[in-house]
BALOBA-1460 file (C-alpha; in Angstrom, 3 decimals):
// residues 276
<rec num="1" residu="x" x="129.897" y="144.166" z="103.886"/>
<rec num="2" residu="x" x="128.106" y="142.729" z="106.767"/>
<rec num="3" residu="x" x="127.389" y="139.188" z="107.420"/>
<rec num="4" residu="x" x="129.035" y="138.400" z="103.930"/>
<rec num="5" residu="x" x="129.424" y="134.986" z="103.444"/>
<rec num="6" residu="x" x="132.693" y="133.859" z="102.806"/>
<rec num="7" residu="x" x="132.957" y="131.859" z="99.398"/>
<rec num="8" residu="x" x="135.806" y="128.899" z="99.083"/>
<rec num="9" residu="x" x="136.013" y="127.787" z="95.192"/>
<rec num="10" residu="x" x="137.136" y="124.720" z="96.083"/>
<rec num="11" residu="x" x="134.444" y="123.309" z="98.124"/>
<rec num="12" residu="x" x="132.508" y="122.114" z="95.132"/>
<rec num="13" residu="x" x="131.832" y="122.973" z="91.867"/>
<rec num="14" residu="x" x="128.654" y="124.859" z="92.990"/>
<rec num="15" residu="x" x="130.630" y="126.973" z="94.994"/>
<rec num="16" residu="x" x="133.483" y="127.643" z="92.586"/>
<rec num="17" residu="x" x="130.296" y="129.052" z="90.348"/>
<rec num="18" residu="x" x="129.112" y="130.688" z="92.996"/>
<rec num="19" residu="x" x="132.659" y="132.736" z="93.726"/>
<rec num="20" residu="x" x="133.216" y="133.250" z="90.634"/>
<rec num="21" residu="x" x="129.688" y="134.991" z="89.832"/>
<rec num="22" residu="x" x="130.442" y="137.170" z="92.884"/>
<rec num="23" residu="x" x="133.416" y="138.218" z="91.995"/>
<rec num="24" residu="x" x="132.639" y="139.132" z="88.293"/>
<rec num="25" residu="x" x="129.836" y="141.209" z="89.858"/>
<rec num="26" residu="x" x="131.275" y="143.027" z="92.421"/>
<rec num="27" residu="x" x="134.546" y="144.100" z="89.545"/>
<rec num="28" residu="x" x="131.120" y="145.789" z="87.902"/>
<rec num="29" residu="x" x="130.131" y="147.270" z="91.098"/>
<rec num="30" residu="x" x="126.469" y="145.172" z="90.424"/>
<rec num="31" residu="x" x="124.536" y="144.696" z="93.840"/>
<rec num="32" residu="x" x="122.639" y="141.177" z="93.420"/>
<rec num="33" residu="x" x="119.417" y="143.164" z="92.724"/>
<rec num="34" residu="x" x="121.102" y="145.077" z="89.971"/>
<rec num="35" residu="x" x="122.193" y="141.508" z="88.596"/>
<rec num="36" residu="x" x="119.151" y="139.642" z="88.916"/>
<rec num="37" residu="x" x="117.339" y="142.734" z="86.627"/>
<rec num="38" residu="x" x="119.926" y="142.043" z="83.883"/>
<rec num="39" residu="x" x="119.140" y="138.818" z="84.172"/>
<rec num="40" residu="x" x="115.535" y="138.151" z="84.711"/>
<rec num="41" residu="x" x="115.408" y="136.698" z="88.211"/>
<rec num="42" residu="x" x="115.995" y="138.446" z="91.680"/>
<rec num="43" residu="x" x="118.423" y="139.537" z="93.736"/>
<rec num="44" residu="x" x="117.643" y="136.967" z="96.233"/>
<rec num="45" residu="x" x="118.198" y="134.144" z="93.724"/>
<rec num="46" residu="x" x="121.314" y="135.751" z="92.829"/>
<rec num="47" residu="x" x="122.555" y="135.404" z="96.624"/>
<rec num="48" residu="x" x="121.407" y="132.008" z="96.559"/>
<rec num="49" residu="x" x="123.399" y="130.958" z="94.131"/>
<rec num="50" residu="x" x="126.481" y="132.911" z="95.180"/>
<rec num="51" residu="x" x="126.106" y="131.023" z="98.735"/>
<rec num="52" residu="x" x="125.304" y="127.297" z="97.247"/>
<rec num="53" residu="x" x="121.631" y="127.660" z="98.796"/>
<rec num="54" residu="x" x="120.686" y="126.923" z="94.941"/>
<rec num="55" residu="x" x="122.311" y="124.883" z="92.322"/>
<rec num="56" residu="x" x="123.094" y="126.874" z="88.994"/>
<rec num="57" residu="x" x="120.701" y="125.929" z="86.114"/>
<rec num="58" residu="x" x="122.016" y="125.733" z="82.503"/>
<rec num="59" residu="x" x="119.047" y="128.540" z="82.168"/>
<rec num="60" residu="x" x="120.986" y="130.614" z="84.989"/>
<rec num="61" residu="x" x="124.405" y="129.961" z="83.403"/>
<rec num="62" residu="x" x="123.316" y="130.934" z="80.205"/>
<rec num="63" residu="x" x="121.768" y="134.304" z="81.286"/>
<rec num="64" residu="x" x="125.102" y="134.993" z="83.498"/>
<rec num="65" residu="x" x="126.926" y="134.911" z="80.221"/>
<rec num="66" residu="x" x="125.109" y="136.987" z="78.256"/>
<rec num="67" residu="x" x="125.336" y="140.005" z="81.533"/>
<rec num="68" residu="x" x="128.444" y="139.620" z="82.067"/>
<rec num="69" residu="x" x="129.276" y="138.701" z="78.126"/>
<rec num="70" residu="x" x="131.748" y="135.907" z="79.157"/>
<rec num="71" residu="x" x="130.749" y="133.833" z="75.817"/>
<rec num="72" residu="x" x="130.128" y="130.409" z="77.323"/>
<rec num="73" residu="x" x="132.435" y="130.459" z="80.671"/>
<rec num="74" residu="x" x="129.194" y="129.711" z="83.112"/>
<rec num="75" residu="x" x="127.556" y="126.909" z="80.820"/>
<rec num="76" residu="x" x="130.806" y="125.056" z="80.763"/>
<rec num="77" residu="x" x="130.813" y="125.443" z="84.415"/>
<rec num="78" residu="x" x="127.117" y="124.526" z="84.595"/>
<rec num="79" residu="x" x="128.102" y="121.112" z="82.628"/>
<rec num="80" residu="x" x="131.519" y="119.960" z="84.881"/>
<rec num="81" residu="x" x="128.535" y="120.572" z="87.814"/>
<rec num="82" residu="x" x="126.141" y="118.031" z="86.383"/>
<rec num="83" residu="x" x="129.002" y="115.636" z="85.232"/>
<rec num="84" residu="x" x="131.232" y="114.744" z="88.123"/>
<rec num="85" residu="x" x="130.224" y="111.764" z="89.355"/>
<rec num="86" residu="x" x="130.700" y="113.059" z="93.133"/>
<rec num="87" residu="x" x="127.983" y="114.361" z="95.589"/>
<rec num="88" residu="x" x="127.625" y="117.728" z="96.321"/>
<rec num="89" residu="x" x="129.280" y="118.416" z="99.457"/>
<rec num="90" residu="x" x="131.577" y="115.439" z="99.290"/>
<rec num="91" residu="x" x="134.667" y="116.917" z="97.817"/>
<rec num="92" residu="x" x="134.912" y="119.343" z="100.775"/>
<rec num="93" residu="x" x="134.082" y="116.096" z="103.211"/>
<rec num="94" residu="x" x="137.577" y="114.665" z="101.354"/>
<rec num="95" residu="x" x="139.522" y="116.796" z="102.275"/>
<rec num="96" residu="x" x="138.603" y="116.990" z="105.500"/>
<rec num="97" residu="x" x="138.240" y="113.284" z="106.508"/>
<rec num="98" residu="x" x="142.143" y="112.599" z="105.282"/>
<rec num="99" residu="x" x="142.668" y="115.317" z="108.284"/>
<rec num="100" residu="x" x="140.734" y="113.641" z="110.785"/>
<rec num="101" residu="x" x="142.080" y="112.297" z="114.112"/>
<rec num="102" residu="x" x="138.456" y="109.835" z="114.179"/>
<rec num="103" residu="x" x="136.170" y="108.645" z="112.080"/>
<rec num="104" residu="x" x="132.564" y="107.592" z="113.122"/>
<rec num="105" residu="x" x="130.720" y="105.296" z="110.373"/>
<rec num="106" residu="x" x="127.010" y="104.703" z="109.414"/>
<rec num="107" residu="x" x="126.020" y="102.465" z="106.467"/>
<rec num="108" residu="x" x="122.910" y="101.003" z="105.296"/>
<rec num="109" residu="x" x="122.754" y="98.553" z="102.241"/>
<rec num="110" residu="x" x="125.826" y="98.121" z="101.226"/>
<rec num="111" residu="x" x="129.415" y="98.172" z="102.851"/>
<rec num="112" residu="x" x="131.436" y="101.570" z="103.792"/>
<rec num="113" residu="x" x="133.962" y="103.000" z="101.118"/>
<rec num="114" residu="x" x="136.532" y="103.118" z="103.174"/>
<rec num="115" residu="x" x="136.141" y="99.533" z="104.358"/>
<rec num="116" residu="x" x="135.412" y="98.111" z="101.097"/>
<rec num="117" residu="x" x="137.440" y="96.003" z="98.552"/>
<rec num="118" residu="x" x="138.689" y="97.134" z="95.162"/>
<rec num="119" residu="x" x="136.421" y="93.690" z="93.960"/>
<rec num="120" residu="x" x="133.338" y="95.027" z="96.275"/>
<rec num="121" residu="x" x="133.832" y="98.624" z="95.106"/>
<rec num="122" residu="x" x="133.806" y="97.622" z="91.163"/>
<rec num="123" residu="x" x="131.057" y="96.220" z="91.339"/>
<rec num="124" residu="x" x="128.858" y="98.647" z="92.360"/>
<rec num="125" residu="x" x="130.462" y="100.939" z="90.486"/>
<rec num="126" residu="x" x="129.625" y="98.929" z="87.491"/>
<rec num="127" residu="x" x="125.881" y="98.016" z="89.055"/>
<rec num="128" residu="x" x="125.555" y="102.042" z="88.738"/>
<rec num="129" residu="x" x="127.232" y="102.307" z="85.142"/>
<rec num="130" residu="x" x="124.535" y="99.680" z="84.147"/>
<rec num="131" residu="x" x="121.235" y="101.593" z="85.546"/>
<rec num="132" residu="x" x="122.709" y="104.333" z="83.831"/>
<rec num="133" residu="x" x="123.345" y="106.477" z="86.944"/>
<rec num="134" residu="x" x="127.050" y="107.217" z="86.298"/>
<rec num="135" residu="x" x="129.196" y="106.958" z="82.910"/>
<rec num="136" residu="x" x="132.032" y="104.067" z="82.674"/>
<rec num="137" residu="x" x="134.584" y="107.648" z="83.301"/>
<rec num="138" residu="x" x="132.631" y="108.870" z="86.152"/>
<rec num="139" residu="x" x="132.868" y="104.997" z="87.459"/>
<rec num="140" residu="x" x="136.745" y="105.318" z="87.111"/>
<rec num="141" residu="x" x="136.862" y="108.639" z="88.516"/>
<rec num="142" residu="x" x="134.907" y="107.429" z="91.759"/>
<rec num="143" residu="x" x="137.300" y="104.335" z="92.103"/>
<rec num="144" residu="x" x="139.983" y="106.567" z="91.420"/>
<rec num="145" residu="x" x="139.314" y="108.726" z="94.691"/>
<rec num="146" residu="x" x="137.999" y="105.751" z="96.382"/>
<rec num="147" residu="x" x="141.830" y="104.106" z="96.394"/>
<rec num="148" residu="x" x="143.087" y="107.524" z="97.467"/>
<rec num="149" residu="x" x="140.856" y="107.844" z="100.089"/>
<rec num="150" residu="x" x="141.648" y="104.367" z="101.530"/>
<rec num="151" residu="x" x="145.187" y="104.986" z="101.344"/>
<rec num="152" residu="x" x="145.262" y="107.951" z="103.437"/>
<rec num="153" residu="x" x="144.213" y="105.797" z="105.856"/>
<rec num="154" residu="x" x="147.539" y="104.208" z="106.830"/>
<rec num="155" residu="x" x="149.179" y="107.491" z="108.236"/>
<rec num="156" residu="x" x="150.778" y="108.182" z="111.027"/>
<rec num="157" residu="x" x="149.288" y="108.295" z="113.528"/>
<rec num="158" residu="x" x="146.417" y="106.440" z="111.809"/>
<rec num="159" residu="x" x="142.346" y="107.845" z="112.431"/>
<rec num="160" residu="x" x="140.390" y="106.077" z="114.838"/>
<rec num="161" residu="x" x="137.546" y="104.121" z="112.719"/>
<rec num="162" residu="x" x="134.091" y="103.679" z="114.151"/>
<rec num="163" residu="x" x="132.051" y="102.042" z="111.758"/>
<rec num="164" residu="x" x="128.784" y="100.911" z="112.666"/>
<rec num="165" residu="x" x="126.910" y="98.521" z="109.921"/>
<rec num="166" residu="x" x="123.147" y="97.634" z="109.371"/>
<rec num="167" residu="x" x="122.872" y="94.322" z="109.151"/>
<rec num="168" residu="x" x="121.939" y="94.644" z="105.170"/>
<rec num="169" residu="x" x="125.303" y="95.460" z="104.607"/>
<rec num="170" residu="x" x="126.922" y="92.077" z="105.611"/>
<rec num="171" residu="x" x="124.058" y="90.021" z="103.898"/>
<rec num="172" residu="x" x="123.456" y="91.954" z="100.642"/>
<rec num="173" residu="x" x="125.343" y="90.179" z="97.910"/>
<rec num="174" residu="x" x="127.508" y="92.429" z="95.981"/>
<rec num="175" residu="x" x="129.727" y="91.189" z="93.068"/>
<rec num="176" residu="x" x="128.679" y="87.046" z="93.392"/>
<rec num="177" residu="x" x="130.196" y="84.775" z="96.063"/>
<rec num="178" residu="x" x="133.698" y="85.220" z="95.805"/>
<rec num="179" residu="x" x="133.715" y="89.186" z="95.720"/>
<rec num="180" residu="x" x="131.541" y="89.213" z="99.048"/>
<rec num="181" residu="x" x="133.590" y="86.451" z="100.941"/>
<rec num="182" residu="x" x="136.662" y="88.551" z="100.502"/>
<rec num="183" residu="x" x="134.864" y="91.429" z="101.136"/>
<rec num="184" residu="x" x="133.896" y="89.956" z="104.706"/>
<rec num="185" residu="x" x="137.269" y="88.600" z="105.190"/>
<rec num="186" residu="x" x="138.214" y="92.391" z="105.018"/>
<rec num="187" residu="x" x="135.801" y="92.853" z="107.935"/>
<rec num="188" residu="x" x="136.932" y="90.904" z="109.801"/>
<rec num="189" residu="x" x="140.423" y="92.156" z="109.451"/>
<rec num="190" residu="x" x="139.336" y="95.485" z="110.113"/>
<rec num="191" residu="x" x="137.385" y="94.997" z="113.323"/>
<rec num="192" residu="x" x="141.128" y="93.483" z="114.431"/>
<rec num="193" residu="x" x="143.242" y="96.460" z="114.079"/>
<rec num="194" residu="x" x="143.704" y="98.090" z="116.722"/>
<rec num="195" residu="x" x="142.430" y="101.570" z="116.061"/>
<rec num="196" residu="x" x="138.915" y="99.965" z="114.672"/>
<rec num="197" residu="x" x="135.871" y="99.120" z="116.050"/>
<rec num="198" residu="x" x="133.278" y="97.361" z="114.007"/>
<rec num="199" residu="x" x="129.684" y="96.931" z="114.832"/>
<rec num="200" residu="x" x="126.700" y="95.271" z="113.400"/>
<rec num="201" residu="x" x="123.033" y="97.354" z="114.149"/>
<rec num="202" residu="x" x="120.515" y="93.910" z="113.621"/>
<rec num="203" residu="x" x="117.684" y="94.186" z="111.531"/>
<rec num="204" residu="x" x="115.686" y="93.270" z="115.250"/>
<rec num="205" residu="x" x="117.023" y="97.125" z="116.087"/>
<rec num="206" residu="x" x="113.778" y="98.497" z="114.133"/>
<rec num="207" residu="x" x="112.645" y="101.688" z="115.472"/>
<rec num="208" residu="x" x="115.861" y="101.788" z="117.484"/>
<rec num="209" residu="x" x="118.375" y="102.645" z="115.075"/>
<rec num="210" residu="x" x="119.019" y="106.153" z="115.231"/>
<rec num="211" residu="x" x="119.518" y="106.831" z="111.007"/>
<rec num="212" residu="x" x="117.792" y="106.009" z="108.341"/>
<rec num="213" residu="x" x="120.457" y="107.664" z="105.798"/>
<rec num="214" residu="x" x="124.610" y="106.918" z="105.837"/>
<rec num="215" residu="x" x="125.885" y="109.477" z="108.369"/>
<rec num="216" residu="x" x="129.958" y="110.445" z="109.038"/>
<rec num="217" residu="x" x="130.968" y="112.021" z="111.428"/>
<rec num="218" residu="x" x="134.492" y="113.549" z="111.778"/>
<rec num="219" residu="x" x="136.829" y="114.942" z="114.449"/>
<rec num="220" residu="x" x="139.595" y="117.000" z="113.488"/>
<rec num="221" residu="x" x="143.033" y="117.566" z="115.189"/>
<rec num="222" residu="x" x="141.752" y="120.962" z="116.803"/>
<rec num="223" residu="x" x="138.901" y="118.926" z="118.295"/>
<rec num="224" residu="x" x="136.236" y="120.438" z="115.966"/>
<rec num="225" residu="x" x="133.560" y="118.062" z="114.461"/>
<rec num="226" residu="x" x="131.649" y="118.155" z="111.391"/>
<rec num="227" residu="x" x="128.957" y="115.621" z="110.076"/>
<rec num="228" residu="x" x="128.429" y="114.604" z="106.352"/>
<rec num="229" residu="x" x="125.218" y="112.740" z="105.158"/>
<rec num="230" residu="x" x="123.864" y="111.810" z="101.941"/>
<rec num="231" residu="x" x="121.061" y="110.876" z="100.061"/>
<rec num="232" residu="x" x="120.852" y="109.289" z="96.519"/>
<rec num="233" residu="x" x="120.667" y="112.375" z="95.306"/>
<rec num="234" residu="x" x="122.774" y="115.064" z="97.556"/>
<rec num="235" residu="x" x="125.132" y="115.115" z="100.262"/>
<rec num="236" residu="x" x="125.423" y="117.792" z="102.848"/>
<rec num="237" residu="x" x="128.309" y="118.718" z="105.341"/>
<rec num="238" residu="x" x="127.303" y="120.132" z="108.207"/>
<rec num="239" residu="x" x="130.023" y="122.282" z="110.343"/>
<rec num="240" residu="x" x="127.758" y="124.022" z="113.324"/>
<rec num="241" residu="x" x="127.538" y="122.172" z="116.307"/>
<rec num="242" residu="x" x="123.961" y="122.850" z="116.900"/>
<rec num="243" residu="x" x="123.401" y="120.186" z="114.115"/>
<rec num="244" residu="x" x="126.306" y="118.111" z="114.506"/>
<rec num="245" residu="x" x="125.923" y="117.704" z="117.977"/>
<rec num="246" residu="x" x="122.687" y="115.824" z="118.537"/>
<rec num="247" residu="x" x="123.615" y="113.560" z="115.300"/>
<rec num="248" residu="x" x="126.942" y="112.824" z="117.450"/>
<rec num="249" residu="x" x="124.486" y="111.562" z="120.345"/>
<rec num="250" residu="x" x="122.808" y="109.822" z="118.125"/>
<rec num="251" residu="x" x="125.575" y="108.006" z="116.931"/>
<rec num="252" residu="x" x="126.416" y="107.005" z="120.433"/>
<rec num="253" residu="x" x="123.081" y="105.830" z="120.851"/>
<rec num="254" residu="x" x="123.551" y="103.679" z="118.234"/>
<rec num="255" residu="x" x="126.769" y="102.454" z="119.627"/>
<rec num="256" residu="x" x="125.185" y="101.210" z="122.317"/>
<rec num="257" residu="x" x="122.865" y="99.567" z="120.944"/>
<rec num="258" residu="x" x="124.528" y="97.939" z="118.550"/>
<rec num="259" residu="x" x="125.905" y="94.534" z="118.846"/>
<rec num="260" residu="x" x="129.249" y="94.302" z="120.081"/>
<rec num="261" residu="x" x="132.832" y="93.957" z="118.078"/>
<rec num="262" residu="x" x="132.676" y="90.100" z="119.551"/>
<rec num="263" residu="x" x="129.250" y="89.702" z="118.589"/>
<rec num="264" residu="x" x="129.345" y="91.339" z="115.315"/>
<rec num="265" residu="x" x="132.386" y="89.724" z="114.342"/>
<rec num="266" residu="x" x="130.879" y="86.260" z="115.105"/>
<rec num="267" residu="x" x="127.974" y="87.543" z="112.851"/>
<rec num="268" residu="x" x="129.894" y="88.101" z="109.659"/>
<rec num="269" residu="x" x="132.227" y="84.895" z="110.357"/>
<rec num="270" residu="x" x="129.069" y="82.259" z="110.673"/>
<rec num="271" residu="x" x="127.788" y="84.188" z="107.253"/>
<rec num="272" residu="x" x="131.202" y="83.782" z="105.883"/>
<rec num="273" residu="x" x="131.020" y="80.321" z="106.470"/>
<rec num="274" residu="x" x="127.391" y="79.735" z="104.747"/>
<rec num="275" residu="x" x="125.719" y="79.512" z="108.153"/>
<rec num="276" residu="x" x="122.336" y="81.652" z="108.943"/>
């Protein structure tokens, strides 16, 4: 079929839905428009679904089942979808940053997983358990990968990290006292090694920082780049250059802007020490 968009199941649970709807059509011979009559939408939300344009409803799911007669296969899907405590989009950005040869780093608000400390990372986790935004499993679950994720960090040879921090970051207080001075300690480390470079945008950037949301970029060993940003609500991976490209300008925008390692450095050190 022309211009069919290839589906991989294990990009998220959206598109593991989406494959597997496809492919339960197509053994039926079904065209989407035939599939959206049976089940009282159109072909073109069919496709959207299939493609992850559209996330499945429990509504959709239950409908699916009762076409294709698969009892409760879709709602159960529908239901792993809305429970995992990950992102859209982020599982596929996983297994792609373990891969990459650099790393380029955005934050706002609070410190970058991969730079943070299991004290720091607890305690958001927990902050989110509390406002009822995750479930004490989910919390685990995201700590879980969290630990994984930093860990694939020491490889050989190891990423080059760019991390770039808004100044929120190093003075929000996350986890009391003690959790943030060893979190800034780790900072401080970091900027030292010598395939890091840490960066602090000040708040005097204003209208000069080029994000407003946590961006990553990624370059993998064949060169290629992708870009993954989220909001509170979704995350998106972008893989065509027309997009990725300008947000990779960007980011070297904000580089340069940005204070130096030195400067930053001295930054987190004088808060470290109590000092303004």
């Amino acid at each position: 079929m022309v211009n069919r968009k290839e589906l991989d199941p294990e990009e998220s649970p959206s598109a593991r839905f989406g494959q597997r709807l496809r492919q339960l059509r197509d053994e039926r011979g079904w065209t989407q428009d035939e599939l959206g009559t049976r089940m009282g939408c159109t072909g073109t939300h069919i496709s959207a679904v299939e493609t992850g344009r559209r996330p499945p409803t429990e509504r959709f799911a239950m409908s699916a089942d009762r076409a294709f007669g698969t009892g409760d296969m879709f709602q159960r899907m529908v239901h792993a979808l809305q429970n995992t405590a990950l992102l859209e989009g982020f599982p596929e950005y996983v297994r792609q940053e373990v891969r990459a040869t650099e790393i380029r780093l955005f934050e706002l608000g609070i410190v970058p997983g991969l730079l943070q400390t299991p004290e720091y990372a607890a305690a958001i986790a927990r902050g989110a358990v509390r406002r009822g935004a995750i479930t004490e499993q989910q919390a685990k679950e995201r700590l879980t990968l969290l630990a994984e994720r930093q860990a694939s960090l020491v490889r050989t040879p190891p990423p080059f990290v760019y991390a770039v921090l808004d100044e929120s970051c190093i003075r929000r207080s996350v986890g009391g006292p003690e959790a943030m001075d060893t979190q800034l300690d780790k900072l401080v480390a970091f900027a030292e090694l010598p395939n890091t470079v840490l960066q602090v945008a000040p708040f005097d950037l204003g209208e000069r920082r080029s994000f407003d949301l946590p961006v990553t970029l990624l370059t993998l060993p064949e060169r290629s780049q992708i870009a993954y940003s989220e909001s509170a609500q979704q995350g998106r991976l972008e893989r065509d250059m027309r997009f990725v490209q300008p947000m990779l300008t960007a980011y070297h925008q904000l580089q340069a802007e940005a204070a130096s390692q030195a400067v930053s450095v001295a930054m987190i050190e004088q808060l470290r020490k109590g000092t303004p």
